[in-house]
PDB file of the backbone (N, CA, C, O) and the ligand in Angstrom, with CONECT records:
HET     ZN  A 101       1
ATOM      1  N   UNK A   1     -29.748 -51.010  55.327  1.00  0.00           N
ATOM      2  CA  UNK A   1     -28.769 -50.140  56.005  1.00  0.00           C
ATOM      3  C   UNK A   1     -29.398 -48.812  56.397  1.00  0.00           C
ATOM      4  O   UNK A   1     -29.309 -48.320  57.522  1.00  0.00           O
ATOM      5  N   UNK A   2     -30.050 -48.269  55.348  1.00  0.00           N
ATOM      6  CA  UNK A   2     -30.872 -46.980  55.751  1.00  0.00           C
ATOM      7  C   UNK A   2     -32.040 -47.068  56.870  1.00  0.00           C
ATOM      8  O   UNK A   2     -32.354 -46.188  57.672  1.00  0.00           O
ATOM      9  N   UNK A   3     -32.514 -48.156  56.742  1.00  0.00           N
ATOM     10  CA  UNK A   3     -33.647 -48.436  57.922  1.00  0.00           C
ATOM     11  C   UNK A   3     -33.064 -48.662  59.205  1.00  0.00           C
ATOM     12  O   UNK A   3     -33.785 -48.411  60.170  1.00  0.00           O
ATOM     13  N   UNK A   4     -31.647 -49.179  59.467  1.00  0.00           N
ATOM     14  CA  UNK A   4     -31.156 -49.503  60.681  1.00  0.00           C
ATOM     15  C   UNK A   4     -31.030 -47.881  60.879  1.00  0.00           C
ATOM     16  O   UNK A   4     -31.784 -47.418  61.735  1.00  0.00           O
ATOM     17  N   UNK A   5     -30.317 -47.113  60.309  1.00  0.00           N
ATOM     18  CA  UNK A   5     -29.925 -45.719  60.866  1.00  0.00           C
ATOM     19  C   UNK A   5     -31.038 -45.125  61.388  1.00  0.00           C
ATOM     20  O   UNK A   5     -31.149 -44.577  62.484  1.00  0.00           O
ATOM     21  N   UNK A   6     -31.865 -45.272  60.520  1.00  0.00           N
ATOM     22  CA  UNK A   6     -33.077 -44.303  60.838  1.00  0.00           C
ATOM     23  C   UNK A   6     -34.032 -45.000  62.359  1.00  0.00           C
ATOM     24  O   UNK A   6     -34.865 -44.440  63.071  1.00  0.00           O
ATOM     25  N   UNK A   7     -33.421 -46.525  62.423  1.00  0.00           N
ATOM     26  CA  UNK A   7     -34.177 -47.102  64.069  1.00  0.00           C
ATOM     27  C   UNK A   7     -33.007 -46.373  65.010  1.00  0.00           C
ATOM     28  O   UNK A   7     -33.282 -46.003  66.151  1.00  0.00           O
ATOM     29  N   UNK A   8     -31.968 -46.236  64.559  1.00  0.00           N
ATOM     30  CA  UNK A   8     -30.795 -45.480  65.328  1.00  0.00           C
ATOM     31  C   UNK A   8     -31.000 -44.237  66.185  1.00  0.00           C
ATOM     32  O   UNK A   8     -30.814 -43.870  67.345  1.00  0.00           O
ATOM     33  N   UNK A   9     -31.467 -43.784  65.057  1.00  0.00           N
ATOM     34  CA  UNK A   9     -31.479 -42.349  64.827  1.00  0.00           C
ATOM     35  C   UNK A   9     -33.159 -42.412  66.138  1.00  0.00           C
ATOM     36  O   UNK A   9     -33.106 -42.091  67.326  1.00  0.00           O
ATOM     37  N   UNK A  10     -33.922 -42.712  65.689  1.00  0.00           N
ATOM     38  CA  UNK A  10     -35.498 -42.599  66.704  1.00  0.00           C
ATOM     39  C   UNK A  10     -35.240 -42.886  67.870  1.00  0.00           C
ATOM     40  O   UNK A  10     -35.645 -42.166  68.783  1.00  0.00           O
ATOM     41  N   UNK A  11     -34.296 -44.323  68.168  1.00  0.00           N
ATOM     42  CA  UNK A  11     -33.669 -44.618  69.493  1.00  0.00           C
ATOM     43  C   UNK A  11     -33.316 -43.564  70.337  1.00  0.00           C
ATOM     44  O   UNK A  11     -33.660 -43.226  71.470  1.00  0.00           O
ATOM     45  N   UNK A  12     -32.443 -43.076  69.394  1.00  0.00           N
ATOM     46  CA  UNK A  12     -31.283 -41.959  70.387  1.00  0.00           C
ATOM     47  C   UNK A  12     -31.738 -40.695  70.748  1.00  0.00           C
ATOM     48  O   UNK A  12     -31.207 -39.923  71.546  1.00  0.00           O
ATOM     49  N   UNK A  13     -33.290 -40.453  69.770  1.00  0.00           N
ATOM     50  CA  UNK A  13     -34.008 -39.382  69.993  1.00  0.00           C
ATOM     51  C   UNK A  13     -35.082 -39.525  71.683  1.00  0.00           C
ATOM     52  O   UNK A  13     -35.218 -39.075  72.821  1.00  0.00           O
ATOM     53  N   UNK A  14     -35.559 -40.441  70.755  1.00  0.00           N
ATOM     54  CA  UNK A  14     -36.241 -41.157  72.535  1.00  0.00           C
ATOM     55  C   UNK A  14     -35.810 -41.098  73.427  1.00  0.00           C
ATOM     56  O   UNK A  14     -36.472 -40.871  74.439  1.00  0.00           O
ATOM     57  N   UNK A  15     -34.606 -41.266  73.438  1.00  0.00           N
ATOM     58  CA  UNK A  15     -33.452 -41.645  74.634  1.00  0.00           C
ATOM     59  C   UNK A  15     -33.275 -39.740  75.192  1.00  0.00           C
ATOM     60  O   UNK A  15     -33.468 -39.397  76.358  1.00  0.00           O
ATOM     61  N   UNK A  16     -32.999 -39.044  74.395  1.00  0.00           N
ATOM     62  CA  UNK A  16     -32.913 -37.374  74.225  1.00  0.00           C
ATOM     63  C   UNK A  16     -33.869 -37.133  74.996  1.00  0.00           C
ATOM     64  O   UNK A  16     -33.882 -36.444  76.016  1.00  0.00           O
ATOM     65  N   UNK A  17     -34.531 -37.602  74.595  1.00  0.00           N
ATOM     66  CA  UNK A  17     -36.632 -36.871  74.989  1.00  0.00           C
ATOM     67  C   UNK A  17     -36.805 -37.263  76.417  1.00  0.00           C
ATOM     68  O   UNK A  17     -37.354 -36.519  77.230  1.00  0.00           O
ATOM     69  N   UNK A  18     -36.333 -38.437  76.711  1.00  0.00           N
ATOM     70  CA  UNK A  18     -36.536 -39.562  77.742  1.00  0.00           C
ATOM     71  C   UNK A  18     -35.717 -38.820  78.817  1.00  0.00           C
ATOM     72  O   UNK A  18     -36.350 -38.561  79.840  1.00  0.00           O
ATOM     73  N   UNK A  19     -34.612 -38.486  78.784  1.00  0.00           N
ATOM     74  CA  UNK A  19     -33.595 -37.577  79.401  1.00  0.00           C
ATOM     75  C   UNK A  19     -33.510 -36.306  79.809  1.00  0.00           C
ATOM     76  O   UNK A  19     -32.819 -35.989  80.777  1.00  0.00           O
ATOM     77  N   UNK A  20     -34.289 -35.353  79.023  1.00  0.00           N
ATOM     78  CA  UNK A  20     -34.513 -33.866  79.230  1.00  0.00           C
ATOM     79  C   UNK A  20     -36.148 -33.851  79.714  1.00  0.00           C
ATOM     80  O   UNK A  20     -36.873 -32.866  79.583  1.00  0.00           O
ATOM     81  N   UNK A  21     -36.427 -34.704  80.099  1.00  0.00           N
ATOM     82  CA  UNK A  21     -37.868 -34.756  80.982  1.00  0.00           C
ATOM     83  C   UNK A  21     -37.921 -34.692  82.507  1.00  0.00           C
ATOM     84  O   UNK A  21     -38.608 -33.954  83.213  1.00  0.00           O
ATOM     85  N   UNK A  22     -36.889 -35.796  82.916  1.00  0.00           N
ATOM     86  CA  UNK A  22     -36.735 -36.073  83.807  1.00  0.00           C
ATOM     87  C   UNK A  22     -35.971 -34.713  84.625  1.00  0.00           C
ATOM     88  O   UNK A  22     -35.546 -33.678  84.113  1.00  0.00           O
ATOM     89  N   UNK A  23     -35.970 -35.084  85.919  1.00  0.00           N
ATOM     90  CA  UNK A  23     -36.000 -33.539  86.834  1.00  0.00           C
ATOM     91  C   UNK A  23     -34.070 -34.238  87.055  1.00  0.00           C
ATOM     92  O   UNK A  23     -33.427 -35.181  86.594  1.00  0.00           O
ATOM     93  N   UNK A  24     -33.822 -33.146  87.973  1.00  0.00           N
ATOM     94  CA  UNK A  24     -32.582 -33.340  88.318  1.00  0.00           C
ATOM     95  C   UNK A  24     -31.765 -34.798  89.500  1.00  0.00           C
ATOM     96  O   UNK A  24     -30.653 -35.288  89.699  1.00  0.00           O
ATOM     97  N   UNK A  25     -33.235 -34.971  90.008  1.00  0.00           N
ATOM     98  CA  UNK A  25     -32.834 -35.820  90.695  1.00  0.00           C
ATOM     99  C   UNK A  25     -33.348 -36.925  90.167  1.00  0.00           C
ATOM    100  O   UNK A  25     -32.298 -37.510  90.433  1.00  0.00           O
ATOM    101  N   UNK A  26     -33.868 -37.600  89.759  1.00  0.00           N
ATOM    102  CA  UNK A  26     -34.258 -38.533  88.785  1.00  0.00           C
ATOM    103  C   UNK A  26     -32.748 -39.111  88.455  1.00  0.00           C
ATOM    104  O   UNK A  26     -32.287 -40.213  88.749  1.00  0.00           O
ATOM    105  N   UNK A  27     -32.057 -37.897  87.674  1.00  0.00           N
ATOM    106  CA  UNK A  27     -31.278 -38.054  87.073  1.00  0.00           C
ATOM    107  C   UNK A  27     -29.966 -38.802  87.938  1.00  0.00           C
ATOM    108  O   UNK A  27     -29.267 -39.769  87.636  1.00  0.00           O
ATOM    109  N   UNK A  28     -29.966 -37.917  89.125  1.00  0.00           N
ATOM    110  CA  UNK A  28     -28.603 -38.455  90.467  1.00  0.00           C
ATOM    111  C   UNK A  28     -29.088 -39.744  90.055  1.00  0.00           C
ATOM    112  O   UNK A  28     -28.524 -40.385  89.168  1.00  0.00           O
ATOM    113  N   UNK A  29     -29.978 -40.098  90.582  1.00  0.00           N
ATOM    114  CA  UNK A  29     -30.417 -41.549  90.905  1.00  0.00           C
ATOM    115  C   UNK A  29     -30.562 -42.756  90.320  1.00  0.00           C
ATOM    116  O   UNK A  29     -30.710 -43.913  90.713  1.00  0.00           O
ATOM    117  N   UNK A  30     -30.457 -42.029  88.966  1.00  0.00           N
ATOM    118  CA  UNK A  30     -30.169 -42.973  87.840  1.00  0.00           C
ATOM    119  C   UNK A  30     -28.774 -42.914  87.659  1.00  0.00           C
ATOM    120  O   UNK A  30     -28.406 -43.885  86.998  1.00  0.00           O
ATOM    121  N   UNK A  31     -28.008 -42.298  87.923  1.00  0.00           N
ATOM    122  CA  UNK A  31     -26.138 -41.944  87.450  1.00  0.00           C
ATOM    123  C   UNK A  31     -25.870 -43.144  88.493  1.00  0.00           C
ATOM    124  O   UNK A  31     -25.158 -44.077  88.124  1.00  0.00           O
ATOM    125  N   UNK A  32     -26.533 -43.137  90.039  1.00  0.00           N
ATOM    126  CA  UNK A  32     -25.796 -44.025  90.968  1.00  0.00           C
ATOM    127  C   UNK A  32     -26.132 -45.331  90.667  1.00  0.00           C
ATOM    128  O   UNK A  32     -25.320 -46.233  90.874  1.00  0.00           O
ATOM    129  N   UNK A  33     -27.364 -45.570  90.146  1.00  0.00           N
ATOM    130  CA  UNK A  33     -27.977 -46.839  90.096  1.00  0.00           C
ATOM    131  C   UNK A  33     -26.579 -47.414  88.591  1.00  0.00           C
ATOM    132  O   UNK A  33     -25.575 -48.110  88.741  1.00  0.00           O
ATOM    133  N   UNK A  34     -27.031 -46.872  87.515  1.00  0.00           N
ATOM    134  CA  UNK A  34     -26.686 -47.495  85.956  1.00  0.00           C
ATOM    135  C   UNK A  34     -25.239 -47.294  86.153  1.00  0.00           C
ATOM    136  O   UNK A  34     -24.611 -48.087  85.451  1.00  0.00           O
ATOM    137  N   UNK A  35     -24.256 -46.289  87.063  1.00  0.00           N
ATOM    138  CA  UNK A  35     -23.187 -45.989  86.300  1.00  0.00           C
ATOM    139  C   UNK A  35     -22.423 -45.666  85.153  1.00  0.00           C
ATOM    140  O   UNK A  35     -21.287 -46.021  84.839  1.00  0.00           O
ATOM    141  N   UNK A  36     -23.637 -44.572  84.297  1.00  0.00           N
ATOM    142  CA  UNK A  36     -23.606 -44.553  83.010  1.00  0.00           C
ATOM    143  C   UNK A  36     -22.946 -43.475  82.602  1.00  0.00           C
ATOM    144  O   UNK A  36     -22.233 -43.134  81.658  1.00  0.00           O
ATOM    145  N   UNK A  37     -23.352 -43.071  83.503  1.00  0.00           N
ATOM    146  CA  UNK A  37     -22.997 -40.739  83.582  1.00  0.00           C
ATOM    147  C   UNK A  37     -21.674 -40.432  84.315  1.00  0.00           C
ATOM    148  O   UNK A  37     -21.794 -40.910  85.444  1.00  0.00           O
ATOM    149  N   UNK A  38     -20.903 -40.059  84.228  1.00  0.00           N
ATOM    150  CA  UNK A  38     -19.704 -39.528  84.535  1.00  0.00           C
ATOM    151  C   UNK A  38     -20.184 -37.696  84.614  1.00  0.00           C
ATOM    152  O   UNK A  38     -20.628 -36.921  83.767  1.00  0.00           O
ATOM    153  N   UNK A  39     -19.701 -37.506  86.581  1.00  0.00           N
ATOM    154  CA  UNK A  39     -19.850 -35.987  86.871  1.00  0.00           C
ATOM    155  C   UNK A  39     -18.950 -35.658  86.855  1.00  0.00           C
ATOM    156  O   UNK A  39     -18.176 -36.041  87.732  1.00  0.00           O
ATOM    157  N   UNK A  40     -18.354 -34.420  85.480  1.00  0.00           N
ATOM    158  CA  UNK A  40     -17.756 -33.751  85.599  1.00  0.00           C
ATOM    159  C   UNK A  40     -17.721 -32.193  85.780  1.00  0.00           C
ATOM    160  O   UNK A  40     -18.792 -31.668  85.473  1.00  0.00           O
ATOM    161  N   UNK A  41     -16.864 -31.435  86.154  1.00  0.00           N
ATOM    162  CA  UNK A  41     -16.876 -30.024  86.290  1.00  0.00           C
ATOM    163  C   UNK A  41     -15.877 -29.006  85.579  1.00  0.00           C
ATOM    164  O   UNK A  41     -14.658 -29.159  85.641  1.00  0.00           O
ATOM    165  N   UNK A  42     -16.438 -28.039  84.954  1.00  0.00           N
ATOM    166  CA  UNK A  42     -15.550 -27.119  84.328  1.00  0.00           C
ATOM    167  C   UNK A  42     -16.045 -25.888  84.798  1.00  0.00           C
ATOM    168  O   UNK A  42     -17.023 -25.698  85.521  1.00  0.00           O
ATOM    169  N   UNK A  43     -14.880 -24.672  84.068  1.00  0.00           N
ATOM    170  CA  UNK A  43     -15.015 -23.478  84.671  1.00  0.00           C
ATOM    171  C   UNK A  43     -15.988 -22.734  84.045  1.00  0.00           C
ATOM    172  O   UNK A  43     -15.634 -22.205  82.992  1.00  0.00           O
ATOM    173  N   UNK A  44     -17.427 -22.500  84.511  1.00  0.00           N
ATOM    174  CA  UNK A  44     -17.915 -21.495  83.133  1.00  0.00           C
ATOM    175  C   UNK A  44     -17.146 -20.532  82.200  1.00  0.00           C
ATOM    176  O   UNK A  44     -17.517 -20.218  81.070  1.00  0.00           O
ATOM    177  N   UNK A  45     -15.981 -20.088  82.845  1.00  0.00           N
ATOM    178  CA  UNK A  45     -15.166 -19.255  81.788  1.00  0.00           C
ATOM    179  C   UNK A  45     -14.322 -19.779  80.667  1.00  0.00           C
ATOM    180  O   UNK A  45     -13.781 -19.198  79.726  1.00  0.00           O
ATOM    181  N   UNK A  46     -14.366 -21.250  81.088  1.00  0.00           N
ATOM    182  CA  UNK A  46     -12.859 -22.076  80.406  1.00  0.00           C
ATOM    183  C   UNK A  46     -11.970 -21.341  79.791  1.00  0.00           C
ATOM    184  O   UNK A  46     -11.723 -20.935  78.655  1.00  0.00           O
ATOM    185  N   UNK A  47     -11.367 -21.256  81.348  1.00  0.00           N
ATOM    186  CA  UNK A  47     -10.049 -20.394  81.896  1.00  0.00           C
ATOM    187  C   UNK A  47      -9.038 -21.600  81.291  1.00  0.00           C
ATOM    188  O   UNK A  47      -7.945 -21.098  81.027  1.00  0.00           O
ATOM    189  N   UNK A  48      -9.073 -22.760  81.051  1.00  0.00           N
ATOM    190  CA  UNK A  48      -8.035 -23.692  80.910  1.00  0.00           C
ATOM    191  C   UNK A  48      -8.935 -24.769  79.568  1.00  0.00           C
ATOM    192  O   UNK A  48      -9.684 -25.712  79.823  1.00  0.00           O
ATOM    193  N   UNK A  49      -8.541 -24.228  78.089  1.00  0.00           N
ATOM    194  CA  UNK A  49      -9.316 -24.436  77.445  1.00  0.00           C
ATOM    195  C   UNK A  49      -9.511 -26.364  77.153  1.00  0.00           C
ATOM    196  O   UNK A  49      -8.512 -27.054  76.947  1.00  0.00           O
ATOM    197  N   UNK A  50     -10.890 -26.950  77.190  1.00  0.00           N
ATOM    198  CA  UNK A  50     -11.295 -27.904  77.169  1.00  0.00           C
ATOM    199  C   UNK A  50     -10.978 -29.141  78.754  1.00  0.00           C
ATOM    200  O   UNK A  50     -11.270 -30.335  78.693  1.00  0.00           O
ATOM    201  N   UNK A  51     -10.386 -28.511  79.958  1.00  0.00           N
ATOM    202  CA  UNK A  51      -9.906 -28.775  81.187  1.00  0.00           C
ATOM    203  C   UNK A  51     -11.633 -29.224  82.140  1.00  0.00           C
ATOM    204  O   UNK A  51     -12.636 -28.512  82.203  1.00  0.00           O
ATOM    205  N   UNK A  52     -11.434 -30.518  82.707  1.00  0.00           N
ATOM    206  CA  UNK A  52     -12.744 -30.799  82.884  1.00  0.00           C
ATOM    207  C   UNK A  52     -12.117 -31.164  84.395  1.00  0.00           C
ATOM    208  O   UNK A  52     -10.945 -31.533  84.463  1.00  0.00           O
ATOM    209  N   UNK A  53     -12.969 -31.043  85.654  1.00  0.00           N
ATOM    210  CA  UNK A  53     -12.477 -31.252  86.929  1.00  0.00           C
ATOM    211  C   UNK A  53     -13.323 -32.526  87.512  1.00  0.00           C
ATOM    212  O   UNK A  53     -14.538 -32.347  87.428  1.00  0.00           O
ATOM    213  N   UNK A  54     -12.898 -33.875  88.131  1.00  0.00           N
ATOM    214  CA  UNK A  54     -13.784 -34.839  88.588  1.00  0.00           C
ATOM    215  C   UNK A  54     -14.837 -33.941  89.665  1.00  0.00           C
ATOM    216  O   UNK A  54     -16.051 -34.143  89.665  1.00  0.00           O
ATOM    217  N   UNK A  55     -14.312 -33.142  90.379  1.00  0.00           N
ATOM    218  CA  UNK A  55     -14.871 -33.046  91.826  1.00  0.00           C
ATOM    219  C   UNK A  55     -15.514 -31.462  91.639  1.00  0.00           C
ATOM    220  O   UNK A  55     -15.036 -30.707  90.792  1.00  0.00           O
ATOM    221  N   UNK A  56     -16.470 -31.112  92.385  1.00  0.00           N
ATOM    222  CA  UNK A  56     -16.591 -29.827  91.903  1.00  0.00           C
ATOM    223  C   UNK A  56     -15.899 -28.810  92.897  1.00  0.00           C
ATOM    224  O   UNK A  56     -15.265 -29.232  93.865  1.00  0.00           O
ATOM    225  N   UNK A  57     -16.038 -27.445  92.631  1.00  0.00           N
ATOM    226  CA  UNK A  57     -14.969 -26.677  93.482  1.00  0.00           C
ATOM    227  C   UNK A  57     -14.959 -25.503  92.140  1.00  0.00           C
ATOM    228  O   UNK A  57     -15.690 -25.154  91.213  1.00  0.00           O
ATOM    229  N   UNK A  58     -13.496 -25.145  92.785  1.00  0.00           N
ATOM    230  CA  UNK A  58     -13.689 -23.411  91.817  1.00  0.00           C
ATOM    231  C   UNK A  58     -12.742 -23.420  91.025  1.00  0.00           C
ATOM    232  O   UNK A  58     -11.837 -24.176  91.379  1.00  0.00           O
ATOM    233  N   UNK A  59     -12.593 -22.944  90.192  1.00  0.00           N
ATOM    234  CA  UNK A  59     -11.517 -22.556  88.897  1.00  0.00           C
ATOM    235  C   UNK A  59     -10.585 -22.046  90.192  1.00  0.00           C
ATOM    236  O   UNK A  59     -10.611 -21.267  91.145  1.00  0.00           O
ATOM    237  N   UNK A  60      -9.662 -23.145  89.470  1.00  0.00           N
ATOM    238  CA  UNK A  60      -7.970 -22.684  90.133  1.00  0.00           C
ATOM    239  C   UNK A  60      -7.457 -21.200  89.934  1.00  0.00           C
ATOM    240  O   UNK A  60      -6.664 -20.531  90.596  1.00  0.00           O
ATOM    241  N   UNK A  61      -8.464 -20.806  88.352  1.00  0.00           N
ATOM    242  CA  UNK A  61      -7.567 -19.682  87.650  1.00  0.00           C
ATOM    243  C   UNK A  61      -8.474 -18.411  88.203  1.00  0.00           C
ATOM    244  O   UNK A  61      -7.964 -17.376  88.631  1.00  0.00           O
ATOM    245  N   UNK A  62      -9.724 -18.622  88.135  1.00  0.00           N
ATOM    246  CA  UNK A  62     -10.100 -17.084  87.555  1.00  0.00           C
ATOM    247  C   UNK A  62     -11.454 -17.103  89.512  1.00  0.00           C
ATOM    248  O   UNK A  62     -12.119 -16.161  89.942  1.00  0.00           O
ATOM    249  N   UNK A  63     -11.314 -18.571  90.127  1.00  0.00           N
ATOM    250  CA  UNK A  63     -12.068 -18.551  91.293  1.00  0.00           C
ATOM    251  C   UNK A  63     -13.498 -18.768  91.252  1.00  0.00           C
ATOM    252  O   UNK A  63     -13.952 -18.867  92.392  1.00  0.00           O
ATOM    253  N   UNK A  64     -14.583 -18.904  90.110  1.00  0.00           N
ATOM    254  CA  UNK A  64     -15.307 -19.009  90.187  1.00  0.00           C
ATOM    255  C   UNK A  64     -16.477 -20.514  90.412  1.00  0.00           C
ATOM    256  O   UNK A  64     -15.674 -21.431  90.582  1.00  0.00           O
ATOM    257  N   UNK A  65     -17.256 -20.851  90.451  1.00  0.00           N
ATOM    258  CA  UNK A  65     -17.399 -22.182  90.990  1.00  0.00           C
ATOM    259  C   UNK A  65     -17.859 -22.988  89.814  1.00  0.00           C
ATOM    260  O   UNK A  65     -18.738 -22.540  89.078  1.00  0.00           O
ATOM    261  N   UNK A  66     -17.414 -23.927  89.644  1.00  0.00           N
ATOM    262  CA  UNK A  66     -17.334 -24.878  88.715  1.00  0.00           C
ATOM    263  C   UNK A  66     -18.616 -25.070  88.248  1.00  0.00           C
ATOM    264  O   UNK A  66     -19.520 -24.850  89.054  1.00  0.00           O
ATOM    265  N   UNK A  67     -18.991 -25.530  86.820  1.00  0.00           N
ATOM    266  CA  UNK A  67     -20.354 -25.707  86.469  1.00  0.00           C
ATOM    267  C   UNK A  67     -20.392 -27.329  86.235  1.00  0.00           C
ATOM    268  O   UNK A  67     -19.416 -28.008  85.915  1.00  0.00           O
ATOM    269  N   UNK A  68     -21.192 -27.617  86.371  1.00  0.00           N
ATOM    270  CA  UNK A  68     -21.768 -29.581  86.170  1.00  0.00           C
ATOM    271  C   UNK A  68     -21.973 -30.007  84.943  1.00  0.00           C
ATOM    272  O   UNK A  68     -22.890 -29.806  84.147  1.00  0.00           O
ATOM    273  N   UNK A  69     -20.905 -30.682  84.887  1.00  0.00           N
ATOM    274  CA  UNK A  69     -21.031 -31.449  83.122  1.00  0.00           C
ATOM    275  C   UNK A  69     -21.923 -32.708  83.203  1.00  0.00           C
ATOM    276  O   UNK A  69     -22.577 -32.831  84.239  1.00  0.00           O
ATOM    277  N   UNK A  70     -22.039 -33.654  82.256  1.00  0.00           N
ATOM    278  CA  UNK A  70     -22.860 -34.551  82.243  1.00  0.00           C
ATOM    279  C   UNK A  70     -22.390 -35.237  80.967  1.00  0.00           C
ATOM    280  O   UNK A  70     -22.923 -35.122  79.863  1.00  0.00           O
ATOM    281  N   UNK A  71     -21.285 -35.990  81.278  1.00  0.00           N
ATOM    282  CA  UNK A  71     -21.098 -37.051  80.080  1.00  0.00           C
ATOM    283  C   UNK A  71     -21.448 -38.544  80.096  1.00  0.00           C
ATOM    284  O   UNK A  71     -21.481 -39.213  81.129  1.00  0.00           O
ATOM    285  N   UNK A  72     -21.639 -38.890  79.184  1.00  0.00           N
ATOM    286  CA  UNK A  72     -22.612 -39.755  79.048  1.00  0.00           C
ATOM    287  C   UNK A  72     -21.684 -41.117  78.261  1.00  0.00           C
ATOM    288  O   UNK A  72     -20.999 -40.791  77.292  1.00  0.00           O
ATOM    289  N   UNK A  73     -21.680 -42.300  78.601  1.00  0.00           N
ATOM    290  CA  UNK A  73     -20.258 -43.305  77.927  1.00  0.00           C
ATOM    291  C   UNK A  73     -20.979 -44.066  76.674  1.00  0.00           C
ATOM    292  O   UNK A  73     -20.334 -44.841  75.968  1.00  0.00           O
TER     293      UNK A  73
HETATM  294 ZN    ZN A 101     -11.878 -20.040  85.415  1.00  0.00          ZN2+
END
């Protein structure tokens, strides 16, 4: 049981490492290809606390332009 976590655990690090290497577009191109990544947008101020927007654009509340989330399923 401890050895599975710990292949878990190296996996998901790899996967980390594997991910914050790659440039930004790498990244588009992998979101369109895998369908893995979900783009979402929030307000850098989170004017509307934990409020995430599909599309990007500006805080309804405070006007400023939405920042790029990156969730991952
Ligand atoms: Zn706002």
């Amino acid at each position: 049981m401890k050895l599975l976590n710990l292949l878990l655990l190296s996996a998901s690090l790899t996967f980390a490492v594997s991910c914050t290497n790659q440039s930004p577009e790498t990244k588009k191109e992998q979101a369109t290809k895998a369908d893995q990544q979900i783009k979402k947008y929030e307000c850098p101020h989170h004017c509307i606390a934990g409020k995430t927007y599909d599309n990007p654009g500006k805080c309804p509340v405070c006007s400023r332009t939405l920042a790029e989330l990156e969730i991952k399923r």
